[in-house]
Each structure stands twice: as structure tokens, then as C-alpha cells.
Z-matrix of the N, CA and C atoms (Angstrom, degrees):
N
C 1 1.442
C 2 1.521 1 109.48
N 3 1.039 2 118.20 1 132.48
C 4 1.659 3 135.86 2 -170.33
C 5 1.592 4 92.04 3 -93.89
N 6 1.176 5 99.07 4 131.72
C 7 2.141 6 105.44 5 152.19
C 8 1.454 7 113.58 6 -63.19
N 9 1.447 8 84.86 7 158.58
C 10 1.521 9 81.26 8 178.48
C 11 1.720 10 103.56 9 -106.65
N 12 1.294 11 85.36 10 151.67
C 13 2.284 12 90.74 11 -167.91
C 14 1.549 13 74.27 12 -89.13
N 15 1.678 14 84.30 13 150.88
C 16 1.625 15 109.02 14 151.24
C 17 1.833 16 116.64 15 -69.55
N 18 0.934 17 103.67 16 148.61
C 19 1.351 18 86.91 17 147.68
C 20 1.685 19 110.05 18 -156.87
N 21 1.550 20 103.13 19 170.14
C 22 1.456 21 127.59 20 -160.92
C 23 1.513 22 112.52 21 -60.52
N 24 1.615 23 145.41 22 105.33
C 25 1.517 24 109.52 23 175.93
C 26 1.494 25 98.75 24 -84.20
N 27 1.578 26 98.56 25 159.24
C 28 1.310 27 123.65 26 -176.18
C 29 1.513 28 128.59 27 -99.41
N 30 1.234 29 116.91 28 127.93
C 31 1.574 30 107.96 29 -169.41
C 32 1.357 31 118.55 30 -69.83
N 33 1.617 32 132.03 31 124.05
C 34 0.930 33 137.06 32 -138.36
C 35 2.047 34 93.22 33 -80.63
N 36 1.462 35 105.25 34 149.59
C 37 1.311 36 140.12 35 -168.72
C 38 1.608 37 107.51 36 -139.99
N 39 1.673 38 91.81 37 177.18
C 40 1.629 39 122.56 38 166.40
C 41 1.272 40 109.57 39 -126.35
N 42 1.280 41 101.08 40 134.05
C 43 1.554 42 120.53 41 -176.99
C 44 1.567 43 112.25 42 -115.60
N 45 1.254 44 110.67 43 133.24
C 46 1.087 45 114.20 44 -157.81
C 47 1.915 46 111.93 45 -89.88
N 48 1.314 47 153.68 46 166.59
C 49 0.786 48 123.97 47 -140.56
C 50 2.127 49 102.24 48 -94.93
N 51 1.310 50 96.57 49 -7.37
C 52 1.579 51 124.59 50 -161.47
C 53 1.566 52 83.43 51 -88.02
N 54 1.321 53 129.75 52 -18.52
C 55 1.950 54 129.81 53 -163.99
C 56 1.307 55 101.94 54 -80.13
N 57 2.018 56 101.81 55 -58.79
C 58 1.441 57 127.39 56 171.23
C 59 1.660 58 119.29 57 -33.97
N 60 1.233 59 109.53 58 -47.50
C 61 1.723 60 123.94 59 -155.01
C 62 1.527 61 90.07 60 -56.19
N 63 1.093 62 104.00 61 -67.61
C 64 1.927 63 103.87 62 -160.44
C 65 1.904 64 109.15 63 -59.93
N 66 1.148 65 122.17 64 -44.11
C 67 1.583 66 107.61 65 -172.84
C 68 1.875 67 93.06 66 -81.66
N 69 1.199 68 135.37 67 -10.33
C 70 1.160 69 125.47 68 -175.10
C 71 1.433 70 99.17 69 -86.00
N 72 1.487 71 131.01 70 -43.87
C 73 1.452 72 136.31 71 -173.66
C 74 2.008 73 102.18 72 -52.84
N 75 1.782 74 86.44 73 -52.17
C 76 1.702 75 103.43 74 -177.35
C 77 1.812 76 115.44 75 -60.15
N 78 0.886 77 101.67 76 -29.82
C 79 1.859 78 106.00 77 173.93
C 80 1.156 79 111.52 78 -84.33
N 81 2.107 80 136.74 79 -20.86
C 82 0.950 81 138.94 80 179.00
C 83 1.649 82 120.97 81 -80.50
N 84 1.635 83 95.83 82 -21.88
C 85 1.142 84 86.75 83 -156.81
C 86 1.979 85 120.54 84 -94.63
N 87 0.681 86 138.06 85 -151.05
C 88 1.474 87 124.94 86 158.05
C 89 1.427 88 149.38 87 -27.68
N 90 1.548 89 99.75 88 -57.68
C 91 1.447 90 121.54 89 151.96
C 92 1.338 91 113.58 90 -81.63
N 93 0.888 92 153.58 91 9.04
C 94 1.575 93 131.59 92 -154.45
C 95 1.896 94 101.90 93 -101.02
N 96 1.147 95 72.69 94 101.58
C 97 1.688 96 98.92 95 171.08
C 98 1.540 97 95.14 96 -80.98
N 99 1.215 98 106.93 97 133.89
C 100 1.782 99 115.99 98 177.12
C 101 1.516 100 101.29 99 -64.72
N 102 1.286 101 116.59 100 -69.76
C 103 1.775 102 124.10 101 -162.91
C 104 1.636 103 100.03 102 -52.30
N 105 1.154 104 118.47 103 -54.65
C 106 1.250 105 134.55 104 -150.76
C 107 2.361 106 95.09 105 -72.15
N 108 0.765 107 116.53 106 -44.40
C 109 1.943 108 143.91 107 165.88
C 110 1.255 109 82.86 108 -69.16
N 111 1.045 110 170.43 109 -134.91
C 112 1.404 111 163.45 110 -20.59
C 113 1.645 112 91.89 111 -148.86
N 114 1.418 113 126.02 112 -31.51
C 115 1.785 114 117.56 113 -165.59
C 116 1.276 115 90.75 114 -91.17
N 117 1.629 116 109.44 115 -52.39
C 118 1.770 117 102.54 116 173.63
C 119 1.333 118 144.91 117 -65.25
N 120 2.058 119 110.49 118 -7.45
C 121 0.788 120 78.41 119 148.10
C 122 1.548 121 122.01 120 -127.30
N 123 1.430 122 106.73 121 62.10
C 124 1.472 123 108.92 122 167.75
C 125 1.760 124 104.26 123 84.31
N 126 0.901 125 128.54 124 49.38
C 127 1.808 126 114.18 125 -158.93
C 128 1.674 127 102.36 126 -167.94
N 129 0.979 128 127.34 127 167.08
C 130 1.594 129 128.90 128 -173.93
C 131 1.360 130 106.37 129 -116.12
N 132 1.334 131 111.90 130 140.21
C 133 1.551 132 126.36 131 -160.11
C 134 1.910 133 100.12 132 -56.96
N 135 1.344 134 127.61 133 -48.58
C 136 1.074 135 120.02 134 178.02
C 137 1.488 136 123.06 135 -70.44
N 138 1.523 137 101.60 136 2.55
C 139 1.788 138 104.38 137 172.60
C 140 1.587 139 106.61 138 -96.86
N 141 1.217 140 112.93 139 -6.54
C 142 1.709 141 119.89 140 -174.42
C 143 1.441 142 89.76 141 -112.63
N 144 1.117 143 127.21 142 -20.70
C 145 1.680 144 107.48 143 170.90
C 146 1.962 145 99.18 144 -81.33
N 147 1.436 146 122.78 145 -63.31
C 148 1.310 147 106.46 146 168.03
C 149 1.395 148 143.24 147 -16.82
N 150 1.927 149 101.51 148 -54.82
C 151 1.681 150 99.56 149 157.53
C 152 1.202 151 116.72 150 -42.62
N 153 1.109 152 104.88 151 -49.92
C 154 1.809 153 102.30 152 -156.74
C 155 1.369 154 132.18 153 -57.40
N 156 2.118 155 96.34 154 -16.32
C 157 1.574 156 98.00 155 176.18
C 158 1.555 157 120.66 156 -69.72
């Protein structure tokens, strides 16, 4: 059993559509682990599921 990390919430912003491209490409692609795309790039797992619609 793994701990669970804290993590940071983030004060809400605009992302531009050029911000989106790379963690959306990274969650699409083979590897793209949501949590793991979402810590790197700075953003909360239900804001990288939102892009995605």
C-alpha cells in the first residue's frame, strides 16, 4: 500500500490553448498516467480530465 501524497491546490487561472497541448498530448498518449501528467504539470487531476472533453 502506497501513502497517499498531499498535494498543493492551485489558485485558479487561464490557460492558454498552447499550456493545454503538452499535458493533454501526455495523458493521451501511451503512458499517460492521469496523476502522474497532472502533478507534472502543475494542475489537478479533474482539470486534465476537463481538458480532455
Amino acid at each position: 500500500m502506497h501513502p497517499i501524497e498531499d498535494h498543493v491546490c492551485i489558485a485558479s487561472r487561464r490557460w492558454s490553448a498552447e499550456e493545454k497541448e503538452r499535458p493533454l498530448a501526455a495523458s493521451l498518449g501511451p503512458d499517460g498516467a492521469i496523476l502522474k501528467v497532472a502533478c507534472a504539470a502543475g494542475i489537478q487531476v479533474r482539470q486534465l480530465f476537463r481538458w480532455r472533453k
